[in-house]
Every structure is written in structure tokens, then in C-alpha cells.
N, C-alpha and C positions, 0 to 999 in steps of 0.2 A: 504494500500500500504506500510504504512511505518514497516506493521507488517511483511510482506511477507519478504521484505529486511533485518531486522531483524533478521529473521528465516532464510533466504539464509546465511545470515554473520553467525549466530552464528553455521550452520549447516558446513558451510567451517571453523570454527576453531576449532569445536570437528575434522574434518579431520584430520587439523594441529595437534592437540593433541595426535593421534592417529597413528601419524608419517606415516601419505598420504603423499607421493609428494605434494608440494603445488603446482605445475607447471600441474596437471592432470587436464584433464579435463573431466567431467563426467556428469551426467544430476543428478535432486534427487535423481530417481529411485536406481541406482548406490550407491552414497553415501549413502542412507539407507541400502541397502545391505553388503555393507561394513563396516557399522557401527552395523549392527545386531550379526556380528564376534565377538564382545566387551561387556562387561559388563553392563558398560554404563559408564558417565563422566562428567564434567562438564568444561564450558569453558566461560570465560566472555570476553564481548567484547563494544567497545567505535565506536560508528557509527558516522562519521563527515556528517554533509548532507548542501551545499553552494547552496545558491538561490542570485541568482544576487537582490532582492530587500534590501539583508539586509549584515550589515558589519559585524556581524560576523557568522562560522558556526553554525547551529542547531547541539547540543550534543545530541546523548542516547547511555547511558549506562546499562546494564544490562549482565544477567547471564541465560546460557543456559544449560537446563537440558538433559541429554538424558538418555533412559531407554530402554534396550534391550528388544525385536529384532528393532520397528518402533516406539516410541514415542520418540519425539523431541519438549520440552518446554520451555518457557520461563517465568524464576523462580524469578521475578521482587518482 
């Protein structure tokens, strides 16, 4: 689960990167499509994830790879 989220976040700031509307809304389908336009990129990013049992957020951080036309990894 927490890899999917992950890959959602780092998949929306290669968007961001790639000067998408950050306001669009799109499904993956979409953004791999849009993303296949491009060479490829990389984009890192800081996931806060808050559970009511603990005081402070869970960190991850890492770095997202992408590689024309559809691979999208994470370069940990």
C-alpha cells in the first residue's frame, strides 16, 4: 500500500516537473500518456503519512525515476 502511494506521489511530481497543471485531474492511464511525450526525468519527493496512535508523522523519502514511453520507478 504504502508503495502504490509512493508511486501515485512520485508519478504526480514528475507531472509537476513537466509543467502539468497541478490543479488537472487525470487517472494513471492519462499521466503515463503524457508522460511518454518526454524523455524521461526524475523527481524526488518527502511522503508525511499521520496515524492517530503515534506523535509524530511517519517520513519517506525517496526518488522517482521515469523512462520513456511507460516505466515509472523508484530509484531508492
Amino acid at each position: 500500500m504504502i508503495k502504490r502511494r509512493i508511486l501515485f506521489l512520485g508519478s504526480a511530481l514528475l507531472a509537476a516537473a513537466f509543467t502539468l497543471p497541478a490543479f488537472a485531474a487525470f487517472d494513471i492511464a492519462e499521466l503515463m500518456n503524457d508522460l511518454a511525450q518526454h524523455k524521461g526525468g526524475r523527481a524526488k519527493f518527502v511522503e508525511k503519512k499521520y496515524i492517530a496512535l503515534l506523535d509524530k508523522p511517519v517520513i519517506a523519502t525517496g526518488e522517482m525515476n521515469y523512462i520513456a514511453p511507460d516505466r515509472l520507478e523508484n530509484a531508492r
